[in-house]
Backbone as ProteinMPNN parsed JSONL, in Angstrom:
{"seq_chain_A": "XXXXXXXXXXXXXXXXXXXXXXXXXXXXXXXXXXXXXXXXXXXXXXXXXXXXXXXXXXXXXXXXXXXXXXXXXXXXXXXXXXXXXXXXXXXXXXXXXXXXXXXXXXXXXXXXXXXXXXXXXXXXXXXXXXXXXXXXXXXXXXXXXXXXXXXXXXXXXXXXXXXXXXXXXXXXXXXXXXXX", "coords_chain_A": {"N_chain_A": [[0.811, -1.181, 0.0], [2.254, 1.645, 0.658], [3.52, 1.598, -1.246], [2.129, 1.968, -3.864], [0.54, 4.15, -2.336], [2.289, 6.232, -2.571], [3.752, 6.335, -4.84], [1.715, 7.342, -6.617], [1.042, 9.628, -5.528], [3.264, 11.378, -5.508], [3.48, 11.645, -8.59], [1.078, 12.673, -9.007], [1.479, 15.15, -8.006], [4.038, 16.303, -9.054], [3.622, 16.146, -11.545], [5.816, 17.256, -13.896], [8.684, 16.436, -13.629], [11.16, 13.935, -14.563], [10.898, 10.416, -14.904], [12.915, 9.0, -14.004], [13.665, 10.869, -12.308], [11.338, 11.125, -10.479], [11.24, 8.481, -9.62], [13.762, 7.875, -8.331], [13.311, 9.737, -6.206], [10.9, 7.967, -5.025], [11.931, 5.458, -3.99], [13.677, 6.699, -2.324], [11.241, 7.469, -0.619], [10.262, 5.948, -0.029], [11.606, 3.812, 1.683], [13.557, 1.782, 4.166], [14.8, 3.045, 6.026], [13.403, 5.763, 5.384], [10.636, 4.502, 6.334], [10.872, 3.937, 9.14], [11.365, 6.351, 10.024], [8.894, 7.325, 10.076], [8.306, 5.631, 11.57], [9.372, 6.409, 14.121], [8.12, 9.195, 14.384], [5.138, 8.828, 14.092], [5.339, 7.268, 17.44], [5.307, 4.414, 17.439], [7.718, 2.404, 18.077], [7.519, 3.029, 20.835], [4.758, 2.024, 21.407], [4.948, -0.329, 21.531], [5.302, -2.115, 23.554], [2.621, -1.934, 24.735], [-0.606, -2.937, 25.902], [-2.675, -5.454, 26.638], [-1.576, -8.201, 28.256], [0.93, -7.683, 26.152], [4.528, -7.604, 26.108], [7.243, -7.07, 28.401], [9.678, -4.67, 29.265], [13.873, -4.593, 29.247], [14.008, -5.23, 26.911], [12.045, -4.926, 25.011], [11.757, -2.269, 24.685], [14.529, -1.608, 23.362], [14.253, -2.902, 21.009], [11.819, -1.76, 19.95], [13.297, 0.607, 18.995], [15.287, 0.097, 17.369], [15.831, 0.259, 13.997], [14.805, -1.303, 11.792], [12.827, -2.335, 13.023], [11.19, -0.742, 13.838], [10.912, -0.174, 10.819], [9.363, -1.971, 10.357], [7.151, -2.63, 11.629], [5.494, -0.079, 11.035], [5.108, -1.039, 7.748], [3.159, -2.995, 8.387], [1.54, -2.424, 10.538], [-0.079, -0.159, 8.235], [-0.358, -2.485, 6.05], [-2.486, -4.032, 7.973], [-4.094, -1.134, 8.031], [-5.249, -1.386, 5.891], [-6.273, -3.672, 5.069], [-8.521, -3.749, 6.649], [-9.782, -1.304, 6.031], [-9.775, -0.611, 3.437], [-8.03, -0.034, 0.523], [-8.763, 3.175, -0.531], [-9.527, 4.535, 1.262], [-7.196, 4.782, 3.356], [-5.552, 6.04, 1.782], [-4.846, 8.815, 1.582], [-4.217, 9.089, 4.511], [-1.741, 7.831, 4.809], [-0.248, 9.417, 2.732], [0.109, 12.157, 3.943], [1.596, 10.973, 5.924], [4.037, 10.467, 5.265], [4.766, 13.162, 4.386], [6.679, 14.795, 5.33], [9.179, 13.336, 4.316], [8.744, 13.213, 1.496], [8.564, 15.7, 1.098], [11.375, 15.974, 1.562], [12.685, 14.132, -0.062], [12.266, 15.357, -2.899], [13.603, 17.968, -2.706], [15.858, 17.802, -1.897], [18.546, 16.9, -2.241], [19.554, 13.101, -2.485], [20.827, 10.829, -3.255], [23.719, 9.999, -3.324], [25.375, 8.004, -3.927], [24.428, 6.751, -6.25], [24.849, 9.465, -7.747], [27.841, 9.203, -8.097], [28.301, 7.151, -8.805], [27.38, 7.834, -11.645], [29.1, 9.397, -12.139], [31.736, 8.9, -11.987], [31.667, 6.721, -14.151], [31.494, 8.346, -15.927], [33.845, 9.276, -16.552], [35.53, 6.921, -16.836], [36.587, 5.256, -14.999], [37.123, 3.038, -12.328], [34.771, 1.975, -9.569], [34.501, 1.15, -5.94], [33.112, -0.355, -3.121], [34.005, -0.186, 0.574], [33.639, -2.473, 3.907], [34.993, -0.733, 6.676], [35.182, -0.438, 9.178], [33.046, -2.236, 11.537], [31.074, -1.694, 14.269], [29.823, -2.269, 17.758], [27.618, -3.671, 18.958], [24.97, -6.7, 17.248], [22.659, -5.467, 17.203], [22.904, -3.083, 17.204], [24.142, -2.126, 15.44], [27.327, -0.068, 14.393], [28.601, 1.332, 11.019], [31.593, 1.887, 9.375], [32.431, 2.84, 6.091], [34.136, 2.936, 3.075], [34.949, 4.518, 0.099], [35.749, 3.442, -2.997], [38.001, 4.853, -5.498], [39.179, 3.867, -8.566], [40.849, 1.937, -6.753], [41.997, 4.001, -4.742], [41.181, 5.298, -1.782], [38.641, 7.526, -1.946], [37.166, 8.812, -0.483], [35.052, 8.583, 3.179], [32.813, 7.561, 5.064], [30.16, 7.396, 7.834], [27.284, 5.347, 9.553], [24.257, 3.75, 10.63], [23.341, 1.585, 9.076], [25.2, -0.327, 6.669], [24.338, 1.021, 3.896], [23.987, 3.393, 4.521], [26.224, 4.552, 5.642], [27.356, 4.251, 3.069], [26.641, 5.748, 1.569], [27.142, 8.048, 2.662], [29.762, 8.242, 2.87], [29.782, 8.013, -0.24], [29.136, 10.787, -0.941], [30.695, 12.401, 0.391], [33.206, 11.525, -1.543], [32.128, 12.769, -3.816], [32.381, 16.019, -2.928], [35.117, 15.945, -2.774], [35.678, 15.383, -5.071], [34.338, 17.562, -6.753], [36.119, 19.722, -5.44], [34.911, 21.017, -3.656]], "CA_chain_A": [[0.0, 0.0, 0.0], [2.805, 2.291, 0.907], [4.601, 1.97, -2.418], [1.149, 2.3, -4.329], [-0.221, 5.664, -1.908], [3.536, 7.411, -2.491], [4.117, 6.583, -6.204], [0.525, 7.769, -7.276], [1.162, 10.753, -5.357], [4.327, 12.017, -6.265], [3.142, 11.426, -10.084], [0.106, 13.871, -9.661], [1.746, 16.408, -7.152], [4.912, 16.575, -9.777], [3.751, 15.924, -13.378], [6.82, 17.806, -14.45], [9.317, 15.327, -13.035], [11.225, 12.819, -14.763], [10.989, 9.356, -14.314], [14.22, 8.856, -13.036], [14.165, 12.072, -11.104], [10.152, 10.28, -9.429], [11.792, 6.558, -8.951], [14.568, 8.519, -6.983], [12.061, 10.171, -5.015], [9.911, 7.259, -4.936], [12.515, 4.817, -3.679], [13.533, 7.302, -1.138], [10.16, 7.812, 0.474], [9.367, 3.973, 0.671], [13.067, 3.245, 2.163], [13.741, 1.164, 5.329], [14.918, 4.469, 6.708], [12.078, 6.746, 5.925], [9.76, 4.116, 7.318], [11.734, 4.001, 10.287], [11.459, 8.019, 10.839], [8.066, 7.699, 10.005], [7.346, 4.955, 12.842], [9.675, 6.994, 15.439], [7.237, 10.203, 14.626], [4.254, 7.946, 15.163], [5.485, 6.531, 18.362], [5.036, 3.095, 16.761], [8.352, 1.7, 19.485], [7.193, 3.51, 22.219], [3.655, 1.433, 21.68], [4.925, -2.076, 20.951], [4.951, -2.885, 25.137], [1.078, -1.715, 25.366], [-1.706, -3.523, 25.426], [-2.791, -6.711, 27.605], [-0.604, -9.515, 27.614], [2.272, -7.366, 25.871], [5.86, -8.378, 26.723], [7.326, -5.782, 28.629], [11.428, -4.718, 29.895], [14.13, -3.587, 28.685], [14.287, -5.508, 25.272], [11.074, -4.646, 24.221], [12.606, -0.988, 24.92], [15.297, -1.993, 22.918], [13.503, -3.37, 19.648], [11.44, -0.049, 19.874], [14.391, 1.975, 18.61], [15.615, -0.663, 16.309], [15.022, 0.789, 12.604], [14.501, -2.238, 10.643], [11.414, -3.047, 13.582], [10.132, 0.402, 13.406], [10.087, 0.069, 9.113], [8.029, -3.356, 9.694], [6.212, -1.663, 12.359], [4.802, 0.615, 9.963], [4.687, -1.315, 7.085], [2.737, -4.242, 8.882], [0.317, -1.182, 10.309], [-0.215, -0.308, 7.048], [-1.166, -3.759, 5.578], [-3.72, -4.012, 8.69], [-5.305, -0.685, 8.376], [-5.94, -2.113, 4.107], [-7.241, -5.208, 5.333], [-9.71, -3.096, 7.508], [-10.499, 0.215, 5.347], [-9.421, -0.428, 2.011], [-6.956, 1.531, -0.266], [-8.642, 4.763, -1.3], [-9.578, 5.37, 2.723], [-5.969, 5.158, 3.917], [-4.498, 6.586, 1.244], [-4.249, 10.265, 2.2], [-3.501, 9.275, 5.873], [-0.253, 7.485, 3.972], [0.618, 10.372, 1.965], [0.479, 12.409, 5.483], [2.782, 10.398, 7.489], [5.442, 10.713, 4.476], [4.918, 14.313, 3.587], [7.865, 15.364, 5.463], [10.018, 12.069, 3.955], [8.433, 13.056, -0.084], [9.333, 16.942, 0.446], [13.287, 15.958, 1.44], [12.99, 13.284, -1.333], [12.189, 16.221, -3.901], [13.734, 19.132, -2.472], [17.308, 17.625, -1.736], [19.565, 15.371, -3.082], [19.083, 11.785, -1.766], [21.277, 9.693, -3.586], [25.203, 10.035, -3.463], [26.187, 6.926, -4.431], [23.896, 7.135, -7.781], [25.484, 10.433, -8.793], [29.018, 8.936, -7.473], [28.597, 6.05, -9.896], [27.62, 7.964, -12.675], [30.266, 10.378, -12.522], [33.069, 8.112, -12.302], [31.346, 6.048, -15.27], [31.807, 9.325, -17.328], [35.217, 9.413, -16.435], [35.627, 5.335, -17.373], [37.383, 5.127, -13.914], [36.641, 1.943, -11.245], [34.501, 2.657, -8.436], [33.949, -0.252, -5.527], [32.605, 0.081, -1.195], [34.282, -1.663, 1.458], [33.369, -1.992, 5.513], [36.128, -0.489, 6.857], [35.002, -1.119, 10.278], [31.979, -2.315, 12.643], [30.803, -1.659, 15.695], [28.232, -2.424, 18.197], [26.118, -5.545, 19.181], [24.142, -6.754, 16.363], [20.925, -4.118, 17.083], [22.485, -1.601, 17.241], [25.705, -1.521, 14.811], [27.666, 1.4, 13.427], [28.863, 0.722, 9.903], [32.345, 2.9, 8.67], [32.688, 2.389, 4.918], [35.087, 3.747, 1.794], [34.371, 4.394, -1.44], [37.837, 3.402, -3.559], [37.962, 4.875, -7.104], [40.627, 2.912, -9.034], [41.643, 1.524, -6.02], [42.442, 4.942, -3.88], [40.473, 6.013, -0.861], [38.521, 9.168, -2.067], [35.855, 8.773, 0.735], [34.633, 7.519, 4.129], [31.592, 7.797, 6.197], [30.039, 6.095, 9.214], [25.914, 5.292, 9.475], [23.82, 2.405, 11.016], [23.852, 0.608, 8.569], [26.391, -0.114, 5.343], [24.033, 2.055, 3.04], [24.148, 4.953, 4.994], [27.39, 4.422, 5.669], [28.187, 3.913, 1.775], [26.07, 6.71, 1.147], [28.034, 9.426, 3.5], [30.849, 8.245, 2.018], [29.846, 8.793, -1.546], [28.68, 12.43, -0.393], [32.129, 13.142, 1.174], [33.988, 11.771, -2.365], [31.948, 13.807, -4.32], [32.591, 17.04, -2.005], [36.534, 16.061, -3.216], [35.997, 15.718, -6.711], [34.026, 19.018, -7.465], [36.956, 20.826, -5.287], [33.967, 21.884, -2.58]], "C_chain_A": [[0.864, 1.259, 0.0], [2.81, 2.509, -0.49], [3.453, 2.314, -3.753], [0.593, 4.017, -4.2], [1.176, 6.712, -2.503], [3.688, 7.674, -3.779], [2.98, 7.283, -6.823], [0.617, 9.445, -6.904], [2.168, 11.771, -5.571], [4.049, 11.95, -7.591], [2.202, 12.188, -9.785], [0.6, 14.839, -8.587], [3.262, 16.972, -8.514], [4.97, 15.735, -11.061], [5.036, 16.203, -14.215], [8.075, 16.457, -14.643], [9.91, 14.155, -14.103], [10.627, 11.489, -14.238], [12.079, 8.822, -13.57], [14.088, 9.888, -12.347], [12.615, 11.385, -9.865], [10.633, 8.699, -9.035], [12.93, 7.325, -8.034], [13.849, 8.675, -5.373], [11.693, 8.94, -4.079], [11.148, 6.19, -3.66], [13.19, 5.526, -2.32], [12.878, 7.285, 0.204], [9.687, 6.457, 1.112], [10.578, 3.126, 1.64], [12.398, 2.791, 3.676], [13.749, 2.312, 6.366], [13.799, 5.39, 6.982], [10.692, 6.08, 6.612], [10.047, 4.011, 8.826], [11.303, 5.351, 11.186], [10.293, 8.242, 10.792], [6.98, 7.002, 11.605], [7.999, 5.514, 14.194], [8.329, 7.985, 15.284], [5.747, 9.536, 15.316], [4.52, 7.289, 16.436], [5.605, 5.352, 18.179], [6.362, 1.831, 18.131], [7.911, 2.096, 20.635], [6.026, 2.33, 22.494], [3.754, -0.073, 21.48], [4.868, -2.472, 22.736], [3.975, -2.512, 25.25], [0.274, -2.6, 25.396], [-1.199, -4.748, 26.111], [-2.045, -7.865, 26.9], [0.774, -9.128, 26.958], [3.332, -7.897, 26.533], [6.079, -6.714, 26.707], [9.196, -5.431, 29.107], [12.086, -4.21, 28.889], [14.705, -3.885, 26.962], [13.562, -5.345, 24.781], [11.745, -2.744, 23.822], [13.357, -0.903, 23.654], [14.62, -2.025, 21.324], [12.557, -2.22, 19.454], [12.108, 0.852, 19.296], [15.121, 1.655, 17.991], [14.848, 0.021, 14.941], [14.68, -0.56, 11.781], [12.834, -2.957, 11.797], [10.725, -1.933, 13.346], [9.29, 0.391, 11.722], [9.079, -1.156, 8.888], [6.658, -3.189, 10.609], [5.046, -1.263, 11.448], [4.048, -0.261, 8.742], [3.38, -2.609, 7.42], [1.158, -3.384, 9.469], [-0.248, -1.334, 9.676], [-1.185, -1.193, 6.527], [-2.463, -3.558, 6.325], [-4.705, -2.983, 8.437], [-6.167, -0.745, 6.514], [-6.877, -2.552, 4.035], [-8.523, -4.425, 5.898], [-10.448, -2.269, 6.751], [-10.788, 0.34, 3.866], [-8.297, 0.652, 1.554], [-7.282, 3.04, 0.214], [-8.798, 5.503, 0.231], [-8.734, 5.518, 3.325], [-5.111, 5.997, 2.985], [-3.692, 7.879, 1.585], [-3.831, 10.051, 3.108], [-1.604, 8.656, 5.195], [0.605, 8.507, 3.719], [1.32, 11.557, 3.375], [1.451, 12.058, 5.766], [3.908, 10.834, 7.081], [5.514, 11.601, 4.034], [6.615, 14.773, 4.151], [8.975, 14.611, 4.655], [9.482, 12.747, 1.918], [9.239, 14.994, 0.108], [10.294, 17.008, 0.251], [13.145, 15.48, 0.24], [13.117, 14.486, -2.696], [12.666, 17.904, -3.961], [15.687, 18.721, -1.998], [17.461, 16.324, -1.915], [20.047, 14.792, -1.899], [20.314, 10.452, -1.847], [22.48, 9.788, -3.92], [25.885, 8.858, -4.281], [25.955, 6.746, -6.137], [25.307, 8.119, -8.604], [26.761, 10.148, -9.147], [29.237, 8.137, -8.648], [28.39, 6.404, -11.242], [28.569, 8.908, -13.118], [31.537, 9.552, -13.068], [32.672, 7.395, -13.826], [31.771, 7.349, -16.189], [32.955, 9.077, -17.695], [36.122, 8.105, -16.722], [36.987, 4.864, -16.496], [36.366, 4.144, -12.797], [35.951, 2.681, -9.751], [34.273, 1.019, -7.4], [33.529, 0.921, -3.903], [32.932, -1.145, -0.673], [34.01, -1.182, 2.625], [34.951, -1.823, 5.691], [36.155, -0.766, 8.501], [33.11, -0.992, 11.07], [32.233, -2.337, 14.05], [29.577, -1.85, 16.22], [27.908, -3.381, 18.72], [25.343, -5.203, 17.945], [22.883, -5.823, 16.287], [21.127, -2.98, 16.755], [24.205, -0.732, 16.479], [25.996, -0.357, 14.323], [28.836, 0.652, 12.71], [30.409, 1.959, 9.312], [32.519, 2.345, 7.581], [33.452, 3.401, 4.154], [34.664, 3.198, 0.913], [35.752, 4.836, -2.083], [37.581, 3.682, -5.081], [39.474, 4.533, -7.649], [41.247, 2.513, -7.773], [41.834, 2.183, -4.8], [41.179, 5.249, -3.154], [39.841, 7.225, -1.785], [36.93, 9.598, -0.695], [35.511, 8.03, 2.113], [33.396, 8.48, 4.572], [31.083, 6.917, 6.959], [28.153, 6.097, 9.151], [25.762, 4.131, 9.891], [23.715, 1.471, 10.724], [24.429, 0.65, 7.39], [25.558, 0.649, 4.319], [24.192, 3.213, 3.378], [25.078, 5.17, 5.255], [28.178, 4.891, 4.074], [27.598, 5.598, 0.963], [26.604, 8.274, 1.693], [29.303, 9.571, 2.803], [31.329, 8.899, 0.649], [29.923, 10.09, -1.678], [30.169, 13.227, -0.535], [33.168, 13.036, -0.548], [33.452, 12.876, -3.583], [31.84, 15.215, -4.273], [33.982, 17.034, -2.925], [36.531, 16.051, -4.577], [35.312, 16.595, -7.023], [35.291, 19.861, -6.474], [36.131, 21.319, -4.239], [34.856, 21.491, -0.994]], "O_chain_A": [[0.344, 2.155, -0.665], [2.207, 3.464, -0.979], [3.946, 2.949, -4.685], [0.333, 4.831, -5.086], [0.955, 7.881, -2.821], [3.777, 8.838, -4.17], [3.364, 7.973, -7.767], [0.355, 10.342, -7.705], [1.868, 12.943, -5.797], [4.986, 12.651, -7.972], [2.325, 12.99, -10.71], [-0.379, 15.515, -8.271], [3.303, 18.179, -8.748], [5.838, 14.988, -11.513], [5.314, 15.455, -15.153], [8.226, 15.742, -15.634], [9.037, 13.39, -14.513], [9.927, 11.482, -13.225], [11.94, 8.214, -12.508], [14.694, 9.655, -11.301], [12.815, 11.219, -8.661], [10.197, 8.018, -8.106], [12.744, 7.213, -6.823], [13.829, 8.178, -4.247], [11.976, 8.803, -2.889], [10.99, 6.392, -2.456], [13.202, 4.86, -1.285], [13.282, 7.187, 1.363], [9.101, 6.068, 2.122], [10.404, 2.031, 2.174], [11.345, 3.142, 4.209], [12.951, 2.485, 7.287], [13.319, 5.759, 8.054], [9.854, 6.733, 7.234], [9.087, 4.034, 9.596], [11.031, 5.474, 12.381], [10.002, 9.305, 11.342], [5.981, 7.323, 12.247], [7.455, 5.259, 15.268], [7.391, 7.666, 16.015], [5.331, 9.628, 16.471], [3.627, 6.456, 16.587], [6.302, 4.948, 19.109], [5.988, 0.856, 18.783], [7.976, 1.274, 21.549], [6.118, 1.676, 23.533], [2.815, -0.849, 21.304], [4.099, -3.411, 22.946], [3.868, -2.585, 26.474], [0.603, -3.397, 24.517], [-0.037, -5.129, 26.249], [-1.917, -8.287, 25.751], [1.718, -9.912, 27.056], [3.142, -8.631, 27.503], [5.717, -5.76, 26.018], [9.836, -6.477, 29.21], [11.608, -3.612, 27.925], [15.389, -3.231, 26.175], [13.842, -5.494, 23.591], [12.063, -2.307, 22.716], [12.894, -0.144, 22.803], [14.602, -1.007, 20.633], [12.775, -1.711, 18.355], [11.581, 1.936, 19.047], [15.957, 2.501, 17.677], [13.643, 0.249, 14.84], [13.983, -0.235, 10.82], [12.025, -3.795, 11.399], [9.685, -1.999, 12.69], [8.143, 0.648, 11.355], [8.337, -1.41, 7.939], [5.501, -3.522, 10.349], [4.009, -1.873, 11.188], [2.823, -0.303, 8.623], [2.75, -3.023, 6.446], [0.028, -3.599, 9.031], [-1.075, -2.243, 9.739], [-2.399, -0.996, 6.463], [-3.442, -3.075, 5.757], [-5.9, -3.274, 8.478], [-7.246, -0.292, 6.132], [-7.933, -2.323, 3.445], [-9.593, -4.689, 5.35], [-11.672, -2.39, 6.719], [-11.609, 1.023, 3.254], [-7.884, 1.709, 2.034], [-6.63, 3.82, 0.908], [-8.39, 6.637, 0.48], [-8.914, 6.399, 4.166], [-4.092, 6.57, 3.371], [-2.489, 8.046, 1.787], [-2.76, 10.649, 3.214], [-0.55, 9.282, 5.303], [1.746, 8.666, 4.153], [2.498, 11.734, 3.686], [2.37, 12.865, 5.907], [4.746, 11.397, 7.785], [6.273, 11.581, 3.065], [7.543, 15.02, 3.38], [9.838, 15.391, 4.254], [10.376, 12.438, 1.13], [10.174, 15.418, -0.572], [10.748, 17.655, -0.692], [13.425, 16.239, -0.688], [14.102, 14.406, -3.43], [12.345, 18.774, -4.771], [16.532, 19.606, -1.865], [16.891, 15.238, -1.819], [20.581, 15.245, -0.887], [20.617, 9.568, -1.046], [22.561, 9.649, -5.141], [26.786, 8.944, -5.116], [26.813, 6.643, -7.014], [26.182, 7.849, -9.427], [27.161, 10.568, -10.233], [30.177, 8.338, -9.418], [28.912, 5.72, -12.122], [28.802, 9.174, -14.298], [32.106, 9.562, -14.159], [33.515, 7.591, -14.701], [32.431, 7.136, -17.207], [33.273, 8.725, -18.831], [37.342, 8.231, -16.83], [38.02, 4.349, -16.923], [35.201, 4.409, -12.503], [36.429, 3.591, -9.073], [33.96, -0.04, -7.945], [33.589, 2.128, -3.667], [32.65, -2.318, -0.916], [34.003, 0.029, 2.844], [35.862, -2.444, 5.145], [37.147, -1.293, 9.006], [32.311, -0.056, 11.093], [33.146, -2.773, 14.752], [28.505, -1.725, 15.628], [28.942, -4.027, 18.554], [25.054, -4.075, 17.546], [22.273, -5.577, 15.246], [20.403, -2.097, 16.294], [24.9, 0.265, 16.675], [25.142, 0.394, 13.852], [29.655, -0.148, 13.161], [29.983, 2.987, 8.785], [32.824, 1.161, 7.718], [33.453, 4.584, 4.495], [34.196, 2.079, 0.7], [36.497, 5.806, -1.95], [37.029, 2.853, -5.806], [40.57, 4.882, -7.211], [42.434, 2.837, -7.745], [41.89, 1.509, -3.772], [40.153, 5.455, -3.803], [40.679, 7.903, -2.379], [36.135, 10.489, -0.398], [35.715, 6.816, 2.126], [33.171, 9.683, 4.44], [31.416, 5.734, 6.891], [27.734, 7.094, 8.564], [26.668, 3.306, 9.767], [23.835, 0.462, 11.419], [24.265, 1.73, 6.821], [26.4, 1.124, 3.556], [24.534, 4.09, 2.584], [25.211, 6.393, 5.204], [29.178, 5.593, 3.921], [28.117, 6.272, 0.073], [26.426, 9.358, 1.138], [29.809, 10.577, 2.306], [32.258, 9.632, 0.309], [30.716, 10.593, -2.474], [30.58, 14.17, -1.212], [33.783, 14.038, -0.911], [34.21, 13.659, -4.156], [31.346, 15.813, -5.23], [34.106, 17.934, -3.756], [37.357, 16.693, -5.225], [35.619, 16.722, -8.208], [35.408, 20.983, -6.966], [36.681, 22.291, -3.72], [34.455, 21.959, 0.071]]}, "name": "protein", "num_of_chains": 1, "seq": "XXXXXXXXXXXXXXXXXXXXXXXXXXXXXXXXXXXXXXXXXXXXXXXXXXXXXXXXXXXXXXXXXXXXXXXXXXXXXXXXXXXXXXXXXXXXXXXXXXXXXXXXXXXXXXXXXXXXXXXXXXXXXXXXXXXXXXXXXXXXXXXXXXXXXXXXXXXXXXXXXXXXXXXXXXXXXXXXXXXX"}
């Protein structure tokens, strides 16, 4: 339902719009991540210990503030309030939750690694991403990664997990190759 209410709506709020510049978007707004920021704003961890019979302490706590439970959180929501309402009656509450998540998507650049890869492709120069190091306990890792063109460092960044990681990175080498 998500990837249905977001794509329909970014396609009649920005007719203009490529298709590649709306699958950017699009792929953006439906991410692990922006469901994530969408189930912190809803409370969505705060409310997983409620309700009779819940499991309660400090791993429920825990899994609350986990992003990959918050984005199934949501998406699992979602499904339920389908099953219950139908499409066209959730849809707007959808578009809602992700307005803040569709304006970044279309108002700032999202995708580093994209532009990263097609630059270097101009330039018919090797690009690869390696972990450079982890940290953490499994819930709650932090990811440092490099982005090696022909081989050489031109980037690092750190994020929760190896996309956002790979994605800071890209950011930072393309900062060094315009000279900014």
């Amino acid at each position: 339902m998500l990837d249905l209410a977001i794509a329909q709506a970014l396609y009649e709020r920005f007719p203009d719009f490529s298709e590649g510049r709306l699958t950017k978007a699009w792929a953006y707004v439906v991410s692990r991540t922006s469901c994530a920021e969408v189930g912190k704003l809803l409370r969505l961890g705060e409310r997983l210990g409620e309700g009779v019979g819940a499991p309660a302490g400090p791993e429920v706590e825990k899994l609350g503030r986990n992003r990959n439970v918050l984005a199934a959180l949501v998406e699992s929501s979602l499904g339920a309030l389908y099953l219950e309402h139908g499409f066209e009656r959730i849809r707007g509450a959808i578009v809602r939750s992700f307005a803040e998540r569709i304006e970044y998507a279309v108002t700032t650049h999202v995708d580093y690694k994209t532009e990263l890869q097609e630059e270097i492709a101009r330039l018919g120069r090797a690009i690869s991403y390696v972990v450079v190091e982890t940290q953490g306990p499994p819930h709650e890792r932090t990811f440092t990664c490099a982005v090696l063109i022909d081989g050489k460092e031109a980037g690092t960044g750190t994020g929760s997990s190896k996309k956002v990681a790979e994605q800071a990175a890209a950011r930072e080498a393309l900062a060094r190759l315009s000279g900014s």
